[in-house]
TORRO-251412 format. One record per atom (N, C-alpha, C): residue number from 1; residue in one letter; atom name; x, y negated, z. Coordinates in steps of 0.1 Angstrom, whole numbers, plus 5000, padded with zeros to 4 digits. Each point is the difference from the previous one (the first is absolute). Example, Ala and Ser with C-alpha at 12.3 -4.5 7.8 and 13.67 -1.06 7.14 Angstrom:
BEGIN
+-----+---+----+------+------+------+
!   k ! r !  a !    x !    y !    z !
+-----+---+----+------+------+------+
!   1 ! a !  N ! 5132 ! 5057 ! 5078 !
!   1 ! a ! CA ! 4991 ! 4988 ! 5000 !
!   1 ! a !  C ! 5009 ! 4988 ! 5000 !
!   2 ! s !  N ! 4996 ! 4989 ! 4993 !
!   2 ! s ! CA ! 5009 ! 4989 ! 5000 !
!   2 ! s !  C ! 4992 ! 4989 ! 5008 !
+-----+---+----+------+------+------+
This chain:
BEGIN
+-----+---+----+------+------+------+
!   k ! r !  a !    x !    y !    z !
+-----+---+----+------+------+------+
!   1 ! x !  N ! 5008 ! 5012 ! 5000 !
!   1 ! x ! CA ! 4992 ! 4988 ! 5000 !
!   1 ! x !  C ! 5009 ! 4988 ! 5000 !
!   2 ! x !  N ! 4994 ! 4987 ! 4991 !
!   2 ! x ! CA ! 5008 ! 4989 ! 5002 !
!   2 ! x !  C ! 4992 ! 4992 ! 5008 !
!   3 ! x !  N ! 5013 ! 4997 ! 5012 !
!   3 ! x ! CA ! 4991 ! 4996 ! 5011 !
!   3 ! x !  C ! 4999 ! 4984 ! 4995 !
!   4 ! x !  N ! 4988 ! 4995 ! 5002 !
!   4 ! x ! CA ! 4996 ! 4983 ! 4998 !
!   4 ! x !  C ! 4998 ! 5000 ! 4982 !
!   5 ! x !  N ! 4993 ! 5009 ! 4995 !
!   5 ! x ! CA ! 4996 ! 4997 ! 4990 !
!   5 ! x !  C ! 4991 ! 4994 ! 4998 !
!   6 ! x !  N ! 4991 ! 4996 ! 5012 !
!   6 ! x ! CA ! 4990 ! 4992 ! 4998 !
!   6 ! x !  C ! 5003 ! 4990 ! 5008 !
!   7 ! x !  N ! 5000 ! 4993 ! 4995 !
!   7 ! x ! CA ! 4995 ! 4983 ! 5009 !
!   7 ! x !  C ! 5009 ! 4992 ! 5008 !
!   8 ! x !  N ! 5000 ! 5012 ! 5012 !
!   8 ! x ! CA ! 5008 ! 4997 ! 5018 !
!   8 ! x !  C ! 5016 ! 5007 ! 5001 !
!   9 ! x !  N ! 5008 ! 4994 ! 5000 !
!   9 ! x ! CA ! 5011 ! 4996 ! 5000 !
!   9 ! x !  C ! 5004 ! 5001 ! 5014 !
!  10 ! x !  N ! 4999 ! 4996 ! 5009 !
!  10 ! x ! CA ! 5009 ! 4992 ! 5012 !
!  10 ! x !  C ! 4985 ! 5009 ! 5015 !
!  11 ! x !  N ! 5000 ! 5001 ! 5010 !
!  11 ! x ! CA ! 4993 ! 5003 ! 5009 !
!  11 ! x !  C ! 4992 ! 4986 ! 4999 !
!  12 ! x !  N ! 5002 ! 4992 ! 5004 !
!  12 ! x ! CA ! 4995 ! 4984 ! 5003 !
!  12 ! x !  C ! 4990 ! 5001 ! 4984 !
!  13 ! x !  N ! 5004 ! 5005 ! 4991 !
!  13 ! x ! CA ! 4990 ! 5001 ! 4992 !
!  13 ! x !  C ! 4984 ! 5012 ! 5000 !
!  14 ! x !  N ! 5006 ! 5013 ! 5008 !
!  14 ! x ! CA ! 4996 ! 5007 ! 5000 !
!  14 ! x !  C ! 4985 ! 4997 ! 5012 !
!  15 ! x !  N ! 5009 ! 4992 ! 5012 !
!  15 ! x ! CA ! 4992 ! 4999 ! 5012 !
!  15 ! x !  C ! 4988 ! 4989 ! 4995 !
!  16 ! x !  N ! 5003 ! 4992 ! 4989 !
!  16 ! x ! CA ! 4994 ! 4989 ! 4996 !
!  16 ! x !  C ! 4987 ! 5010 ! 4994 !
!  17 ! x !  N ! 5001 ! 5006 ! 4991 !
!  17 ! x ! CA ! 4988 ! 5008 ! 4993 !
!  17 ! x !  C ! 4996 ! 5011 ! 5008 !
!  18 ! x !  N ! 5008 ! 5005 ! 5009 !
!  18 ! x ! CA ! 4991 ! 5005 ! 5011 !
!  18 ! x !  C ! 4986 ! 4993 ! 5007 !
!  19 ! x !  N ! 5006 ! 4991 ! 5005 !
!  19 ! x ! CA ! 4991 ! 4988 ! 5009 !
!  19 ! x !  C ! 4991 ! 4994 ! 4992 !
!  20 ! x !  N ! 5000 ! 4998 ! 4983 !
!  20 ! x ! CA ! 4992 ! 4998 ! 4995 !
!  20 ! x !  C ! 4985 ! 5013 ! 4998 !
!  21 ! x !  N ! 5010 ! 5013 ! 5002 !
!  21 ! x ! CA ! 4988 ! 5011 ! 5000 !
!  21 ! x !  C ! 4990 ! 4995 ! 5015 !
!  22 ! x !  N ! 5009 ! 5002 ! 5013 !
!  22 ! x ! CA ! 4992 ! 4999 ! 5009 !
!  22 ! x !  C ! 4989 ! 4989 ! 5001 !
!  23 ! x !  N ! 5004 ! 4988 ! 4996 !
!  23 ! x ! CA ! 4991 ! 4994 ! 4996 !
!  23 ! x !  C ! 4989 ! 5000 ! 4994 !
!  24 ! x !  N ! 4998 ! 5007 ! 4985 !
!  24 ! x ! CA ! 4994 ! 5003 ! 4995 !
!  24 ! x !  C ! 4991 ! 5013 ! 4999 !
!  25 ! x !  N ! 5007 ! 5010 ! 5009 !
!  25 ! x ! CA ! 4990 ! 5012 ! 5010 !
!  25 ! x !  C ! 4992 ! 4995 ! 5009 !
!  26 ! x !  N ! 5006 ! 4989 ! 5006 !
!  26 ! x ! CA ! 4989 ! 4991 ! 5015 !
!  26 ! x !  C ! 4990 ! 4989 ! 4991 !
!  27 ! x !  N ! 5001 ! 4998 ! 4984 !
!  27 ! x ! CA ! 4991 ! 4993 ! 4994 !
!  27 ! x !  C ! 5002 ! 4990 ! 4999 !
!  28 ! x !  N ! 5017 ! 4991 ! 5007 !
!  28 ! x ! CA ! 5002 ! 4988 ! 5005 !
!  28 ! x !  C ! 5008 ! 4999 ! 4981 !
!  29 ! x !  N ! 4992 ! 4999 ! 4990 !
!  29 ! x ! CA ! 5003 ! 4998 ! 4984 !
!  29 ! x !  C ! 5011 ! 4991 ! 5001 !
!  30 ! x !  N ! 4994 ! 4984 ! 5003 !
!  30 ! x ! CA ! 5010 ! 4987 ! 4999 !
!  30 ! x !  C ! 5010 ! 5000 ! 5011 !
!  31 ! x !  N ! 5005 ! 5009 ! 5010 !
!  31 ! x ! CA ! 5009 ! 5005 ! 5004 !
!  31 ! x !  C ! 5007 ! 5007 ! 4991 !
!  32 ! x !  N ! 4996 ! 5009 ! 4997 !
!  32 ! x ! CA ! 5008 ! 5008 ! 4990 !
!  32 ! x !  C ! 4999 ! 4997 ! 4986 !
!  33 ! x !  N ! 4997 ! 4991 ! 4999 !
!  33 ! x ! CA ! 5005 ! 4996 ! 4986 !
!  33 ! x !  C ! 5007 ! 4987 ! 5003 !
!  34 ! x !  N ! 5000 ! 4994 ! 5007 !
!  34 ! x ! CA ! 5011 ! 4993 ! 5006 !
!  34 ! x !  C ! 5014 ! 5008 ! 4999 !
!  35 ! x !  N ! 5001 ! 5009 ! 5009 !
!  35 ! x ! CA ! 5009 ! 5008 ! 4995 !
!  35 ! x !  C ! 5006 ! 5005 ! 4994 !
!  36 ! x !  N ! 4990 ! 5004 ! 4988 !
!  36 ! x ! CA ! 5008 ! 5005 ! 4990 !
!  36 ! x !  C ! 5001 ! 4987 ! 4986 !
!  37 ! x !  N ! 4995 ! 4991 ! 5005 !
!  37 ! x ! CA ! 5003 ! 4991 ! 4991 !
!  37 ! x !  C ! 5021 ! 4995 ! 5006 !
!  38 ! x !  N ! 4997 ! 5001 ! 5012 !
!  38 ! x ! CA ! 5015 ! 4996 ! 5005 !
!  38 ! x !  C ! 5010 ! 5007 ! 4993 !
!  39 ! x !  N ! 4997 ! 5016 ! 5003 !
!  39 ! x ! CA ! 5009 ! 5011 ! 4991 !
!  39 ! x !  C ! 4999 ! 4994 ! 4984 !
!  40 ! x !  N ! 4992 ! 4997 ! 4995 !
!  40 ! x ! CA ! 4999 ! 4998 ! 4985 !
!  40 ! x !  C ! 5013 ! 4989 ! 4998 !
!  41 ! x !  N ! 5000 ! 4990 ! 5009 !
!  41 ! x ! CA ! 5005 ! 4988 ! 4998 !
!  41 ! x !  C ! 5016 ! 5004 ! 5003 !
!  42 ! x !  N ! 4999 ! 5008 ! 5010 !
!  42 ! x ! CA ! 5016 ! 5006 ! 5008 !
!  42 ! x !  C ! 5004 ! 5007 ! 4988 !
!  43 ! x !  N ! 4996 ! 5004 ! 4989 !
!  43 ! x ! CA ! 5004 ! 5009 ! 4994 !
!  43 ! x !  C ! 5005 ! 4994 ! 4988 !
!  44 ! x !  N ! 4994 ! 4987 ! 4995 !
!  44 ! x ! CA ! 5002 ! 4993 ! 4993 !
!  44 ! x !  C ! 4996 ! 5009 ! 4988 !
!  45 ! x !  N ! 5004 ! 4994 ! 4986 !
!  45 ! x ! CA ! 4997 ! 5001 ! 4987 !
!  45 ! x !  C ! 5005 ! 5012 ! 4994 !
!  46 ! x !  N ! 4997 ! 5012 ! 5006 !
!  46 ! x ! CA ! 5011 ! 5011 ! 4997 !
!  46 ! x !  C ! 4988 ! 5011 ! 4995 !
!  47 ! x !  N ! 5002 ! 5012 ! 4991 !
!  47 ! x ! CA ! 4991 ! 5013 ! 5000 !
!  47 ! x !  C ! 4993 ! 5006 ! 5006 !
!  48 ! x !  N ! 5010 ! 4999 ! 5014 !
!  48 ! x ! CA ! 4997 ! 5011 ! 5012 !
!  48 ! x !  C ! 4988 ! 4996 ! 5006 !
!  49 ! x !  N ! 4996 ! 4990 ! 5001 !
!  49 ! x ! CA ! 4984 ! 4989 ! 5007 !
!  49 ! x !  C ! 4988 ! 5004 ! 4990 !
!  50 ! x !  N ! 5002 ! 5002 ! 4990 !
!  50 ! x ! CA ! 4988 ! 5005 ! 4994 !
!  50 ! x !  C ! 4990 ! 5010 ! 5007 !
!  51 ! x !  N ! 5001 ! 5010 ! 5008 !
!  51 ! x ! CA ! 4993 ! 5007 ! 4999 !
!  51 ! x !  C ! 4994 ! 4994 ! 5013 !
!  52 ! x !  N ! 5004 ! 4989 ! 5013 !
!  52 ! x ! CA ! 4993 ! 4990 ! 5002 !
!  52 ! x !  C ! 4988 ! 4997 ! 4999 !
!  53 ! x !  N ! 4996 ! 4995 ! 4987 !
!  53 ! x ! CA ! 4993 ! 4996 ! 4993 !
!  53 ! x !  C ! 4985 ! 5008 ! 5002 !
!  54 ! x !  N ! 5002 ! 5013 ! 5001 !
!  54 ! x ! CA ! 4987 ! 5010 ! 5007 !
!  54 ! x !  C ! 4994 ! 4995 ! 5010 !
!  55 ! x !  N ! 5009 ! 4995 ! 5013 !
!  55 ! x ! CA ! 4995 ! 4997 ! 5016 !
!  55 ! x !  C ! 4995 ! 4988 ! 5001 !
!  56 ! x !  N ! 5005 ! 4990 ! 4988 !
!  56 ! x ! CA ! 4998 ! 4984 ! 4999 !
!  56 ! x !  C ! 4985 ! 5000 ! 4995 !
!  57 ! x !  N ! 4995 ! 5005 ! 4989 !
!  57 ! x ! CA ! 4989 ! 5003 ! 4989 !
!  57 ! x !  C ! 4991 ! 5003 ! 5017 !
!  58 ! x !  N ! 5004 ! 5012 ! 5005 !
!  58 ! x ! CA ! 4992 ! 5007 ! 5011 !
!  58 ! x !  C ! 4997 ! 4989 ! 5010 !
!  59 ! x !  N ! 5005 ! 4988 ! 5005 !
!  59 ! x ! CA ! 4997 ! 4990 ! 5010 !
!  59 ! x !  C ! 4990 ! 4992 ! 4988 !
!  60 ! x !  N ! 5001 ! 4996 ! 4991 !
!  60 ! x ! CA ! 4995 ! 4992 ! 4987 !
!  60 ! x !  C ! 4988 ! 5006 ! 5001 !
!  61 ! x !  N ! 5000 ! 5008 ! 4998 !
!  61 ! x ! CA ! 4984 ! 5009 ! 5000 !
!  61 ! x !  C ! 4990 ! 4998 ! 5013 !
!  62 ! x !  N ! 5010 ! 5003 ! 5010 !
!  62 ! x ! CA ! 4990 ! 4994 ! 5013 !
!  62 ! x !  C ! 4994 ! 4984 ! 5001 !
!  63 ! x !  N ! 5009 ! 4991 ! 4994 !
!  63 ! x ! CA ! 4994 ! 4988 ! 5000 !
!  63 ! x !  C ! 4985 ! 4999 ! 4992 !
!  64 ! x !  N ! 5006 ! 5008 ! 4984 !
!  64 ! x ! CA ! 4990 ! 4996 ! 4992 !
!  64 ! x !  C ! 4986 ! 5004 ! 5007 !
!  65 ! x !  N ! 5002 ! 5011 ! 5007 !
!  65 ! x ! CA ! 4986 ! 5003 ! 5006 !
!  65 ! x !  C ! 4994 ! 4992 ! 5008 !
!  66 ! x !  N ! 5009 ! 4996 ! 5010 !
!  66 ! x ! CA ! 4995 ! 4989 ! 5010 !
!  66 ! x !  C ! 4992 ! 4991 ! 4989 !
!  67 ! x !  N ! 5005 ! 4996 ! 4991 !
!  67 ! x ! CA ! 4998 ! 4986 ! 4990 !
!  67 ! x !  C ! 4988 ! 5003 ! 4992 !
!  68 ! x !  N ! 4994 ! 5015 ! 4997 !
!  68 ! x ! CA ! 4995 ! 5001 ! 4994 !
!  68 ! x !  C ! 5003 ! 4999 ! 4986 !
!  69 ! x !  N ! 5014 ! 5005 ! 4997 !
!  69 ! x ! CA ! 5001 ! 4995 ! 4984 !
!  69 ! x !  C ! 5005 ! 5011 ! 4997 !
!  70 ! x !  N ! 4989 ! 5012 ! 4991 !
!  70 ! x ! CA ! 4999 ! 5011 ! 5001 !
!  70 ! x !  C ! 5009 ! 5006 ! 4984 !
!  71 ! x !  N ! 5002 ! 4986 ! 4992 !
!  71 ! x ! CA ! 5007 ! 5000 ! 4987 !
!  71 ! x !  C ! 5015 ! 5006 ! 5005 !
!  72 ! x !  N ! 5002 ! 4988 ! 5009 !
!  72 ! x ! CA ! 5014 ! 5006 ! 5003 !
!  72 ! x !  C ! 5005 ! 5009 ! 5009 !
!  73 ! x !  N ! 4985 ! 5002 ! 5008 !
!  73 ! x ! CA ! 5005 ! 5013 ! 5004 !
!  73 ! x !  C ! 5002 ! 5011 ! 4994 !
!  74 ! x !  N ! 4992 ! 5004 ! 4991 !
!  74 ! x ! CA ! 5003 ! 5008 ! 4991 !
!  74 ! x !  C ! 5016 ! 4997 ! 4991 !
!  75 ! x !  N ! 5000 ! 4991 ! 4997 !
!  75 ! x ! CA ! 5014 ! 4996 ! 4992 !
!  75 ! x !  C ! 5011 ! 5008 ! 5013 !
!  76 ! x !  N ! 4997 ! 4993 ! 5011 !
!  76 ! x ! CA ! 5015 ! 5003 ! 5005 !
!  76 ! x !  C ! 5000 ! 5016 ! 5004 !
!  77 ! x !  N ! 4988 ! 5010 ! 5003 !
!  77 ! x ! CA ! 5001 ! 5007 ! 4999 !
!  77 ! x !  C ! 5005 ! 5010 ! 4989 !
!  78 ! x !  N ! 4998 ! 4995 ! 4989 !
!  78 ! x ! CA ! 5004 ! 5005 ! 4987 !
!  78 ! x !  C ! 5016 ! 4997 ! 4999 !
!  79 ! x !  N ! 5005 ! 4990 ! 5005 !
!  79 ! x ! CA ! 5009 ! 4998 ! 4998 !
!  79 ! x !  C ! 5011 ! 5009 ! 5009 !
!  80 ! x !  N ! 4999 ! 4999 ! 5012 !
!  80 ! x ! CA ! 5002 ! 5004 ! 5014 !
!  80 ! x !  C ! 5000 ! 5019 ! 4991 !
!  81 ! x !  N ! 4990 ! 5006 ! 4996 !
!  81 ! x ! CA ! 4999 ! 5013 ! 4992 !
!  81 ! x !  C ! 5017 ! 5002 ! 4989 !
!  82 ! x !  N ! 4997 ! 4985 ! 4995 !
!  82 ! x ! CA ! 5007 ! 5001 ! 4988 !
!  82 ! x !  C ! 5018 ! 5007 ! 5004 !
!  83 ! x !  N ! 5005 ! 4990 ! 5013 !
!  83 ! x ! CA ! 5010 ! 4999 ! 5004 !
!  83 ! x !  C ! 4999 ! 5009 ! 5009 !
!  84 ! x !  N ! 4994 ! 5009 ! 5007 !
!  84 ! x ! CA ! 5005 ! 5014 ! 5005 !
!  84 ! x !  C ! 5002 ! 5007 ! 4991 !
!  85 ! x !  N ! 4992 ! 5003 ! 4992 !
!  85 ! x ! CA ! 5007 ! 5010 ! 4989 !
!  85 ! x !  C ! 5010 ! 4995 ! 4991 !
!  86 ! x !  N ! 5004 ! 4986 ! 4996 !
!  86 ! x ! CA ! 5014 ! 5004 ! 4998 !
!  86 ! x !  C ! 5012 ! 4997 ! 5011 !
!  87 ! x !  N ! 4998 ! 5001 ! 5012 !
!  87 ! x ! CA ! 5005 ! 5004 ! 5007 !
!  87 ! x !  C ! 5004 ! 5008 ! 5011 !
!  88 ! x !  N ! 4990 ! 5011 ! 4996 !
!  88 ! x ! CA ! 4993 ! 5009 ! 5010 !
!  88 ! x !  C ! 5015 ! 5011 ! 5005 !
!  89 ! x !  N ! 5008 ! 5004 ! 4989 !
!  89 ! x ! CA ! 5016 ! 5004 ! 5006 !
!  89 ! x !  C ! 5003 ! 4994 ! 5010 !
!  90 ! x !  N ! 5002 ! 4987 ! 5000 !
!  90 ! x ! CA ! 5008 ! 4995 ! 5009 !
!  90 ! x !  C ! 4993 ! 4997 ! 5015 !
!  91 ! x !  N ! 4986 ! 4997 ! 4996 !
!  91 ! x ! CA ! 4994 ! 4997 ! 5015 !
!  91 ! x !  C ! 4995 ! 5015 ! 5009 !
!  92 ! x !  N ! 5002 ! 5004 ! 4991 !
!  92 ! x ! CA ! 4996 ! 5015 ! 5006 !
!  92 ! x !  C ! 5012 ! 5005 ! 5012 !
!  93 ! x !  N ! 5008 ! 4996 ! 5002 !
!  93 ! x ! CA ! 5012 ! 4997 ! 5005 !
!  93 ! x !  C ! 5000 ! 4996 ! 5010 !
!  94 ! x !  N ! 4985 ! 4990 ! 5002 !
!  94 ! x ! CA ! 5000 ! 4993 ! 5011 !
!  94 ! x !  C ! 4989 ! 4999 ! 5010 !
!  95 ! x !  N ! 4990 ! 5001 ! 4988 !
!  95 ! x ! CA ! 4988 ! 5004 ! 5004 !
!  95 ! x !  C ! 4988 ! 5010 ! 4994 !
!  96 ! x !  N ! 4991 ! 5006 ! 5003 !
!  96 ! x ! CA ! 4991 ! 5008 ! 4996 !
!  96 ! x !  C ! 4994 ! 4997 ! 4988 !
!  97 ! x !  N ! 5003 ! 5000 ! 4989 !
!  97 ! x ! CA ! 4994 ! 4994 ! 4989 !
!  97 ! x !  C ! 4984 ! 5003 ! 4996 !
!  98 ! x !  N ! 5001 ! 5015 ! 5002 !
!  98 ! x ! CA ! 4985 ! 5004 ! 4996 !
!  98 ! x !  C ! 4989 ! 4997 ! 5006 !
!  99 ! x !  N ! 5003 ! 4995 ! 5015 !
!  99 ! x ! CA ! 4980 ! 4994 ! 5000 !
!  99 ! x !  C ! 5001 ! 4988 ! 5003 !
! 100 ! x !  N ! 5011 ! 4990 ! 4993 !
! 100 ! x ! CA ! 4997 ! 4985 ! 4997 !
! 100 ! x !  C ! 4994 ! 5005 ! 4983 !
! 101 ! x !  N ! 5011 ! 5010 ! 4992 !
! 101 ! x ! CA ! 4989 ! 5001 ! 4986 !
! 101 ! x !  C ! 4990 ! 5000 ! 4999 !
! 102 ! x !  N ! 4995 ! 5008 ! 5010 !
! 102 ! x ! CA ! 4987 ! 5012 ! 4999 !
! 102 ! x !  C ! 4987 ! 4982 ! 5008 !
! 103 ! x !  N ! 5008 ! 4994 ! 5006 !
! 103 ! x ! CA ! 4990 ! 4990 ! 5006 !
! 103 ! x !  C ! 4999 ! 4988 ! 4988 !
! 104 ! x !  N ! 5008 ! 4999 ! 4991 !
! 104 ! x ! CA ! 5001 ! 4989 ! 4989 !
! 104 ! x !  C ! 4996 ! 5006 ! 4984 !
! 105 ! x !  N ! 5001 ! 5018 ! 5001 !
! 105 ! x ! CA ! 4994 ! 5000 ! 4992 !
! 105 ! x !  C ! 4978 ! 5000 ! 5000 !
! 106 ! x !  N ! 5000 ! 5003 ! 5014 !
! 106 ! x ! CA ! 4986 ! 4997 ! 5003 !
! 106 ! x !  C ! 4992 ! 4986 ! 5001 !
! 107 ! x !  N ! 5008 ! 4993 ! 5004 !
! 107 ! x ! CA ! 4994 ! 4989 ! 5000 !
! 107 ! x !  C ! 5002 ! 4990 ! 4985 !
! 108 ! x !  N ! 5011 ! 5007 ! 4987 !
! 108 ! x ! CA ! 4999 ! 4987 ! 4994 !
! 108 ! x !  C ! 4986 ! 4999 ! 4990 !
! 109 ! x !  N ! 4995 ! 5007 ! 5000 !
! 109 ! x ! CA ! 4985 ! 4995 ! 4992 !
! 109 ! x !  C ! 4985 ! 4994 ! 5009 !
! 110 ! x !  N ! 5006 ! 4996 ! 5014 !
! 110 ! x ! CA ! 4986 ! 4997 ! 5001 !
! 110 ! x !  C ! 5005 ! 5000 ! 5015 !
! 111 ! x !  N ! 4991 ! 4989 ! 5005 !
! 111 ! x ! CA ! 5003 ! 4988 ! 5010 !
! 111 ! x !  C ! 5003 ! 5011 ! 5017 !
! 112 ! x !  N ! 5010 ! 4992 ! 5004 !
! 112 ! x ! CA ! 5001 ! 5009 ! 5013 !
! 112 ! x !  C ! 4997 ! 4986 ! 5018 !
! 113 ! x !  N ! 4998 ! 5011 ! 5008 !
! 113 ! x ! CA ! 4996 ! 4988 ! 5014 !
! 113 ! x !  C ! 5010 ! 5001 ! 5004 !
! 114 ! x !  N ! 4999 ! 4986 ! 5008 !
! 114 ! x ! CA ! 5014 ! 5003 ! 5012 !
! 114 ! x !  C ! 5000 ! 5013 ! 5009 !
! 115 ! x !  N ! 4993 ! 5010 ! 5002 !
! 115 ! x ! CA ! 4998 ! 5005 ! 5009 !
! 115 ! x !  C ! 5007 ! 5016 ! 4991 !
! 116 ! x !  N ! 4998 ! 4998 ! 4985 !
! 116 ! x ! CA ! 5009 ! 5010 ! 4995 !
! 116 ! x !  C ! 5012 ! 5003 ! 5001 !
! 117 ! x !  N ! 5003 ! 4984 ! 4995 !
! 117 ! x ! CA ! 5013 ! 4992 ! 4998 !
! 117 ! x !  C ! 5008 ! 5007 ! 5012 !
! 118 ! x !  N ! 4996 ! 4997 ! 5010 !
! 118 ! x ! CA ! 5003 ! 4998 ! 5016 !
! 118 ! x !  C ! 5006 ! 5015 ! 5004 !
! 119 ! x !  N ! 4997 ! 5012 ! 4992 !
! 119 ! x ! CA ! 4999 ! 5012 ! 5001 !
! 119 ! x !  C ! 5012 ! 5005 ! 4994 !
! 120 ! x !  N ! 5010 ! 4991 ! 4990 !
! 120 ! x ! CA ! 5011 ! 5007 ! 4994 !
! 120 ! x !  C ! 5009 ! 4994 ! 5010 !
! 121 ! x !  N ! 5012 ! 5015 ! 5007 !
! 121 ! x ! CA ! 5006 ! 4996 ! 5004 !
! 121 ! x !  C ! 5015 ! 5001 ! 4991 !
! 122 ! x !  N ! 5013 ! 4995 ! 5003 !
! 122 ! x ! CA ! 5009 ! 5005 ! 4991 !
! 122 ! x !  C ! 5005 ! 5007 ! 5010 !
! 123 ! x !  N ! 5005 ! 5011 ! 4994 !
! 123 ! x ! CA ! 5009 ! 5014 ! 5011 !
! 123 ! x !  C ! 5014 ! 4999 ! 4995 !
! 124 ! x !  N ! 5008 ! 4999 ! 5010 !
! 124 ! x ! CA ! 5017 ! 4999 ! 4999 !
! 124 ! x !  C ! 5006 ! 5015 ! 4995 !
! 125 ! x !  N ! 5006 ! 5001 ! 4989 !
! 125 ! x ! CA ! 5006 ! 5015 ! 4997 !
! 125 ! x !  C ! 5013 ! 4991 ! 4998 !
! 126 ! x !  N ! 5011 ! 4998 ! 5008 !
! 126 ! x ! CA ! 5010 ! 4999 ! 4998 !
! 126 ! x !  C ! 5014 ! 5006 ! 5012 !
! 127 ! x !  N ! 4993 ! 5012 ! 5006 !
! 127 ! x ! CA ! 5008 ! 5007 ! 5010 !
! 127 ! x !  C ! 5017 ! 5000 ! 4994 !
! 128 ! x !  N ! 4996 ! 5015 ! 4983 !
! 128 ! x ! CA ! 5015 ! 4994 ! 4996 !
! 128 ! x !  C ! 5006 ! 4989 ! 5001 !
! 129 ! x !  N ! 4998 ! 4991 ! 4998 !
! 129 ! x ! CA ! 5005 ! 4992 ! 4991 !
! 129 ! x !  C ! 5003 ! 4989 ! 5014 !
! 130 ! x !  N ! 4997 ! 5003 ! 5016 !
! 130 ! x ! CA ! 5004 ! 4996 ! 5011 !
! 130 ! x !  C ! 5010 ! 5010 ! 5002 !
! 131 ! x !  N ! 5000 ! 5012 ! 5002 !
! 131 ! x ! CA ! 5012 ! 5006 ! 5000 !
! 131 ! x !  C ! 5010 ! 5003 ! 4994 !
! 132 ! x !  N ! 5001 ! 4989 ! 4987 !
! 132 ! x ! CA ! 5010 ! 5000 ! 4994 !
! 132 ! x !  C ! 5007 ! 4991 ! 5003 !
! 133 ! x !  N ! 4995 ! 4989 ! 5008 !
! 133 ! x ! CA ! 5004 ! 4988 ! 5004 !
! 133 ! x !  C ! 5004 ! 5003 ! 5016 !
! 134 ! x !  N ! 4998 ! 5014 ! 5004 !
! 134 ! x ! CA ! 5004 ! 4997 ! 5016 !
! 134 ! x !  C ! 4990 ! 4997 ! 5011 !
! 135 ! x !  N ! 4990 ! 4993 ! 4996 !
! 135 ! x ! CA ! 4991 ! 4999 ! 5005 !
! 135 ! x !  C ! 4990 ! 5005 ! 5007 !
! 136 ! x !  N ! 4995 ! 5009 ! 4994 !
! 136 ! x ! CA ! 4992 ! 5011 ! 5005 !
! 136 ! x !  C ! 5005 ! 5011 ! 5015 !
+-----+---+----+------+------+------+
């Protein structure tokens, strides 16, 4: 395995998108997208931040609901779809990929509540990939 093929680089990076999960398991979205907007920025203009771009979509989508702007929730859901699968190698590394799919492939045709929303959690699969680092 190549370790840090996706994204996180450095622990300080790693603990950053951690805490953006816990956030966004406790529902606290603009916490955790706060977060991971931080990482996006820490990471600067590089490849590895793309697959990012799933978790960011996934806070975007809670707003749209609040707002009732059900165009873009669908959009960013679609989009949010678009960028796990071409990223799904590398996040899979990190986290559970299949039932954020299995939750974005359900909802992108047709309007979801916060109370669905509220129901996807993201699951950490990154045990290797802490014991490669010592960590574990």
């Amino acid at each position: 395995m190549t370790l840090f093929c996706f994204m996180l680089k450095s622990q300080n990076e790693i603990d950053i998108f951690e805490k953006g999960i816990q956030y966004f398991n406790s529902n606290q979205y603009e916490m955790a997208h706060s977060e991971w907007e931080t990482l996006w920025k820490l990471i600067g203009h590089q490849p590895r931040r793309t697959g990012l771009k799933v978790f960011l979509q996934l806070t975007g989508v809670y707003q749209n609901i609040v707002l009732g702007k059900w165009d873009a929730v669908r959009y960013g859901i679609r989009i949010a779809y678009q960028r796990l699968l071409e990223n799904e190698l590398y996040l899979s590394e990190w986290v559970e990929v299949n039932s954020i799919e299995e939750f974005l492939k359900k909802y992108q045709e047709k309007d979801i509540s916060l109370k669905a929303f509220d129901e996807l959690n993201i699951l950490k699969n990154w045990g290797s990939v802490h014991k490669d680092l010592g960590t574990e």
